[in-house]
Steps between C-alpha positions, in 0.01 A plus 500: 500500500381846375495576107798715520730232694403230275581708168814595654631194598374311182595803275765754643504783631506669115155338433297700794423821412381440152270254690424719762338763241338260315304427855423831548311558138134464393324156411459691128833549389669183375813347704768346291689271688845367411682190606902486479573723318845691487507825626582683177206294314258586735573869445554467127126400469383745735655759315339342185141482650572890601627584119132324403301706762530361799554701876591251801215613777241650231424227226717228625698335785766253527638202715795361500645202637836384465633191645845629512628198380311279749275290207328300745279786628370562140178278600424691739573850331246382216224406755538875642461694183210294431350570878521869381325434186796653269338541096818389354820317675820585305779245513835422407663165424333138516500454864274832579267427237459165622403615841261753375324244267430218822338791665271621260383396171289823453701807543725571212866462496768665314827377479760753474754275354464090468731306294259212328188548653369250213771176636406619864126464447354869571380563153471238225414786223726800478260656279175457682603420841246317705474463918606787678850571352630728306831718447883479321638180438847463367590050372822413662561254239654727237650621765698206700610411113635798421663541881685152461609615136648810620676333770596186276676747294707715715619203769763259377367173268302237734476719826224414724262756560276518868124601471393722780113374608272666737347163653217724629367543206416317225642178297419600136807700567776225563283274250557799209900558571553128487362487196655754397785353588545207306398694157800678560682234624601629820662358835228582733487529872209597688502706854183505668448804736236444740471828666632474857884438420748753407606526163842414493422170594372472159772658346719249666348224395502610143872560529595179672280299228736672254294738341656824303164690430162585671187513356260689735155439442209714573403573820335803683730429783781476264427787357546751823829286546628608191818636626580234797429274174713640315815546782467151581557405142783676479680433818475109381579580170219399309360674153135501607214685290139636606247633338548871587738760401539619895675150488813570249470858686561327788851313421355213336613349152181534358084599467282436247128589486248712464554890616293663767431729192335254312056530559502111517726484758475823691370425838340878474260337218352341765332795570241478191387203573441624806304781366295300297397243712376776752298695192321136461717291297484162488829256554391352185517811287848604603770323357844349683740720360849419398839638403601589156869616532814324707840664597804329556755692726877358504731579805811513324688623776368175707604288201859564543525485880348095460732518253259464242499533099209662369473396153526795241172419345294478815631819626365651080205379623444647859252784522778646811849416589615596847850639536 
């Protein structure tokens, strides 16, 4: 199979010509390569590199891959950047970065955004990171707490509550909301997704198990499902929370978590490390990043078609009500 087949059947049609240029370029100037990334992060870390100096075809080049959803081609998407001898592979979520560290243990990789790189083994200091790793890290556990809390309080007394898990991915996860569960003394039931079945299914089984909220937990394939996510909760009316705002945007109850604003979780701020690392950085000397500032989004407007009673001091303490 020539180049350009494989990378199109492993990585869309999308994923060519920014592959195809990088071909085309000089040994010299330094190919970045990244690997699953969402469209609009890709482009927000371009633009960043660009802002710092950087012109695609002069003093850089880029590759990317996506899997479009299809995880088990990531192997093989990590083996090609490393064939074309990328400085720096850019990355985005646990299951990329994974890939990218089984194919090389020399070439520096950024993660984009990584919830608990620490629990998932791919750095064990945040301040002097060692390996190959690097990036913005976000800890779910604060998180799943605060999710189950906010969920605890608006649903009636006792209601279960259904956590959403990409199987794909990683336990520490499912391990963190269950114990986040019983601190808070919640009804839990777990869904495990396991990226071939459709999501409803899950949604179904969350509903026929009795649960009257959704906890979605963090997932890059999640995340460009935010508003199928957030329909599906809906339709079997379920309060379910996420981590981003685009979520409550969406016609969910709830988001809380870090804004793309925020440098620590910013997927654009993946662009200095970038920069550094090609200047002659070491991993070590740059390090994981994380966010400093959380926004919680209410749909009130969803609230009352479940039927729902947001209570008048959680709604003080929203950062945005939707109407």
């Amino acid at each position: 199979m020539r180049r350009r087949e494989f990378m199109l059947a492993l990585g869309g049609a999308a994923a060519w010509p920014f592959a195809a240029r990088a071909q085309q370029l000089a040994p010299s100037i330094p190919r970045v390569g990244f690997l699953a990334l969402p469209r609009s992060g890709v482009m927000g870390i371009q633009q960043g590199l660009q802002k710092l100096g950087y012109i695609e075809g002069q003093n850089i080049a880029f590759e990317v891959l996506s899997v479009q959803g299809r995880l088990e081609h990531l192997r093989e998407l990590a083996a090609e950047l490393v064939r074309h001898k990328v400085a720096v592979i850019v990355t985005d979520g646990p299951q990329p970065t994974q890939a990218a560290r089984e194919a090389s243990d020399k070439i520096p990789i950024v993660m984009a955004r990584m919830d608990d790189a620490d629990a998932q083994g791919f750095v064990t200091n945040y301040s002097r990171p060692s390996g190959n790793i690097t990036g913005l890290s976000f800890q779910t556990g604060e998180l799943s707490t605060k999710w189950l809390q906010l969920l605890k309080e608006t649903l009636p007394p006792g209601a279960r509550i259904a956590a959403l898990w990409d199987a794909t991915g990683t336990g520490n996860q499912l391990r963190t909301i269950e114990k986040a569960a019983r601190s808070v003394k919640v009804d839990l039931y777990t869904v495990e997704w396991r990226g071939s079945e459709e999501f409803t299914a899950a949604f179904t089984a969350a509903q026929n198990a009795g649960a009257k909220g959704v906890v979605i937990l963090g997932s890059p394939v999640f995340s460009a499902q935010l508003i199928r996510l957030a329909e599906l909760a809906t339709r079997h009316r379920m309060a379910a929370t996420y981590t981003y705002r685009a979520f409550a945007e969406a016609g969910a109850l709830i988001s809380y978590g870090p804004l793309e604003s925020d440098p620590g979780f910013s997927r654009g701020r993946a662009a200095y490390f970038v920069d550094r690392l090609l200047k002659g950085a070491k991993v070590p000397d740059l390090p994981v990043e994380q966010p400093t500032k959380f926004h919680l989004a209410i749909n009130l407007k969803t609230a009352k078609a479940l039927g729902l009673t947001v209570p008048v001091a959680l709604l003080a303490s929203a950062d945005e009500v939707i109407e």
